[in-house]
SEDO-244827 format. One record per residue: x, y, z of N, C-alpha, C in turn. Coordinates in steps of 0.05 Angstrom, whole numbers, plus 5000, padded with zeros to 4 digits. Layout:
XYZXYZXYZ
...
# end
This chain:
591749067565592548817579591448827608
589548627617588848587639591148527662
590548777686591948697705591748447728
593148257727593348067740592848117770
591647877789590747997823593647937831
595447797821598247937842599048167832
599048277806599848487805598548727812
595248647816594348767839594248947869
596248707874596548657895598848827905
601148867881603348977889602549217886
601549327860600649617863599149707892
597349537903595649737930598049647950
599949447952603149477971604249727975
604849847940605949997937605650247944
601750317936600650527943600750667974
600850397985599450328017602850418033
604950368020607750518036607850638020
607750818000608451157995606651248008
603951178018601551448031602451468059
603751218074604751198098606651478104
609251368084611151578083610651848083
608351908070608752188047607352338072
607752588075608252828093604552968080
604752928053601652998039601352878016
599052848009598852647984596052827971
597052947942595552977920594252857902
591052937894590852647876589952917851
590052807834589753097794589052867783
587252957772585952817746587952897719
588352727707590352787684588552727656
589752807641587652757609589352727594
590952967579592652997549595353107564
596852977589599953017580600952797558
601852987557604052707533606852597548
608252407530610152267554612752497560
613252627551615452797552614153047579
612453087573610753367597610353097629
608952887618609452707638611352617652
613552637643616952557652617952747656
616853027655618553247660618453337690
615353307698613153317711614953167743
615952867730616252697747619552767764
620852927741623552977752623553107765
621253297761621753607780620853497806
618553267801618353197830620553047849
622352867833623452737846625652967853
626153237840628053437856627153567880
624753437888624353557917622453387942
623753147927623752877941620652827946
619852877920616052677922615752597891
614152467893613052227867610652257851
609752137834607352147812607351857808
604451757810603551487802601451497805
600551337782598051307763596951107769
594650907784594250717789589850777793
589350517795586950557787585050627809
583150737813581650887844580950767856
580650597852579250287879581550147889
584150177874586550117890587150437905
587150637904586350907911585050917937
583950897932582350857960581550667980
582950427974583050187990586450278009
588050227987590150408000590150628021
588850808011588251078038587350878062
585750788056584050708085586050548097
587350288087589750138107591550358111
592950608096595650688098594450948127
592651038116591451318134588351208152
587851068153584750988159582751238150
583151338132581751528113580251468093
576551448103575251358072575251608057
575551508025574651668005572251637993
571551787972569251747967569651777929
569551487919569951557879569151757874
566951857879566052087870568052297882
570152367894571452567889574752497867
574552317859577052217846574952187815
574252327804573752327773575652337754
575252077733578252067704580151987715
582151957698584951847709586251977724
586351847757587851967775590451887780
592552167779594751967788594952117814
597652047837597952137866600152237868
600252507881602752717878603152567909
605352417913606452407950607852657949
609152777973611152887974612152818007
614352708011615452548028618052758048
617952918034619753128050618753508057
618053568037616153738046614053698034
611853828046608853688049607753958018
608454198017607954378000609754327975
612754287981614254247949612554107932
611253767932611453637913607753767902
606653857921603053997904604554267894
606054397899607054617880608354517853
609254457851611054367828608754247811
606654027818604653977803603254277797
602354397811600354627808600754827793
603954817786605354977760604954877741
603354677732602954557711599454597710
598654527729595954617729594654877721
597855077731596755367720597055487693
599255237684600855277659598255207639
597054997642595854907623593254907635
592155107660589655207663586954987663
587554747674586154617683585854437660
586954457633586154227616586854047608
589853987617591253737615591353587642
591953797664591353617691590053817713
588353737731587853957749586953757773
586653947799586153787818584553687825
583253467842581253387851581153387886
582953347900582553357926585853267937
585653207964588853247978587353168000
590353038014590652948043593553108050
591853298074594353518085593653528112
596853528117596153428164594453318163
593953038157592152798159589252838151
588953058146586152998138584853098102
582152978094582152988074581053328069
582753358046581653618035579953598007
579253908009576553927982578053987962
577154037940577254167923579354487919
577754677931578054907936580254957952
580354737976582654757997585054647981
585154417967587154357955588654607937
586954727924588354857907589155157934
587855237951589955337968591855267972
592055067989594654927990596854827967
595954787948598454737930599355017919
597955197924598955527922599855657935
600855497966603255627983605255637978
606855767988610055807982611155487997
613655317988614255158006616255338016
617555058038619155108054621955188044
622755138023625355148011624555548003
622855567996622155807989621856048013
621255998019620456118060623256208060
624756008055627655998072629356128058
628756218034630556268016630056598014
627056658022626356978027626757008048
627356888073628656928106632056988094
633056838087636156948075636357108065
634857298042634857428025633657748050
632857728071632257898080633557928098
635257758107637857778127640457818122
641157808093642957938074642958228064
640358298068641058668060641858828086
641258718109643358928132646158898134
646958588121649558498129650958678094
649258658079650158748056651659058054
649759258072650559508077651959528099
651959358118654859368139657759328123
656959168101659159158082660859348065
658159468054658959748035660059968055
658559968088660560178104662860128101
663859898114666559828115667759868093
667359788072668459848050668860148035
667060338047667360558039669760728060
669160618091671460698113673860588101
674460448095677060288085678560478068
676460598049677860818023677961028034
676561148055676861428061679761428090
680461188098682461118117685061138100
684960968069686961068051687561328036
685461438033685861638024686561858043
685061848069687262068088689161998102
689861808102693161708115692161628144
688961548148688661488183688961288176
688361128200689760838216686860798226
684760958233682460778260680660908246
678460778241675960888237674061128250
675860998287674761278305675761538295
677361578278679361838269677961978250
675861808237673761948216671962178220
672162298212670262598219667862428214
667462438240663462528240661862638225
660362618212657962788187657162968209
657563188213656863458216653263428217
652563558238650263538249648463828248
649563978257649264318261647864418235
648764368210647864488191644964278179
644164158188640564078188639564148212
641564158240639464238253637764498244
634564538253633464708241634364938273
634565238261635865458286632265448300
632965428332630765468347630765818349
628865888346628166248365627166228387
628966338402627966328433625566628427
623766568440620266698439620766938477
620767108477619967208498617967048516
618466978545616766848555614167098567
612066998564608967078564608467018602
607767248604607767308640605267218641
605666998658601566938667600667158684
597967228671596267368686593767248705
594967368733591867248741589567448744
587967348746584567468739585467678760
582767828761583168048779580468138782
578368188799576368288796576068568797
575168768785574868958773574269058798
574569258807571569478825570569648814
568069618825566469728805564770018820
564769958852564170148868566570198882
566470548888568170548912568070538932
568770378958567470368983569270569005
567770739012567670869030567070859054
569470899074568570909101566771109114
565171009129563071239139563871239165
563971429186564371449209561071499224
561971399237558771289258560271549283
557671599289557971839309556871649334
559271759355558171639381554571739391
# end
């Protein structure tokens, strides 16, 4: 069914405020998802607040240029392209695609190029970039590494707590100290070594001669 020029029209609308919005915008050539890998695809994006749409490349790139003043060039948009936005973090919504790209190794969908911090990227750069960690992820190994000191401040306390019950103290200051003495390693005091200084030898003996008046 031929697309009508207003419905034209709404699609490059549409294109032209998601590219505005979106923080980075992915474009993947797609082939053989089927509708179920396609809608699965779409949920995971919308769980980290970016989108998937399929629209034709000359609306593609008419769009970029009003939304970004960014020309493209068809020749980097080959086959059916659809556009990863991601509107909240700029890495979530090209990761979540790129797990599919790795899943199915380039033959159902893989990348073609990306717009990241405004400008256009290649090939090669894209797929760097959709292979960073996002931000939800960063943040979640920043917590996870600020939880194991608080974790073992925990297990002290918790171990002071039982050894406070079990000997009838009241204060933690009352706890014997771990004993120190028995790792230290015993020093030997060494006789101290008397510096010598040089000394020149004699080698003749000098004798006084008496001089006759």
């Amino acid at each position: 069914m031929a697309v009508t020029k207003q419905q034209k029209q709404e699609i490059l609308a549409e294109l032209t405020t998601r590219f505005k919005n979106a923080e980075s915008i992915g474009f993947a050539k797609t082939t053989t998802l089927t509708v179920s890998e396609f809608e699965g695809m779409r949920n995971d994006l919308r769980s980290v607040g970016a989108s998937y749409m399929v629209a034709k490349k000359t609306l593609i790139v008419k769009a970029i240029k009003d939304a970004l003043d960014i020309d493209m060039d068809l020749d980097t948009l080959p086959g059916q392209i659809g556009v990863v936005c991601s509107n909240e973090d700029a890495i979530a919504g090209l990761g979540k695609v790129n797990d599919l790209v790795k899943k199915y190794k380039g033959e159902k969908i893989e990348w073609t190029a990306a717009i990241f911090e405004g400008e256009l990227r290649s090939l090669e750069e894209t797929k760097a970039i959709a292979g960073m960690p996002s931000r939800e992820t960063l943040l979640g190994r920043l917590v996870g590494s600020m939880k194991s000191p608080i974790s073992g401040l925990a297990r002290w306390f918790d171990a002071a707590s039982k050894e406070l019950e079990t000997t009838g103290k009241t204060k933690v200051s009352e706890l014997d100290a771990p004993s120190t003495e028995a790792s230290a390693p015993e020093v030997k005091e060494e006789a101290p070594v008397e510096a010598k200084t040089a000394e020149t030898p004699a080698t003749e003996e000098v004798k006084e001669e008496k001089t006759e008046a």
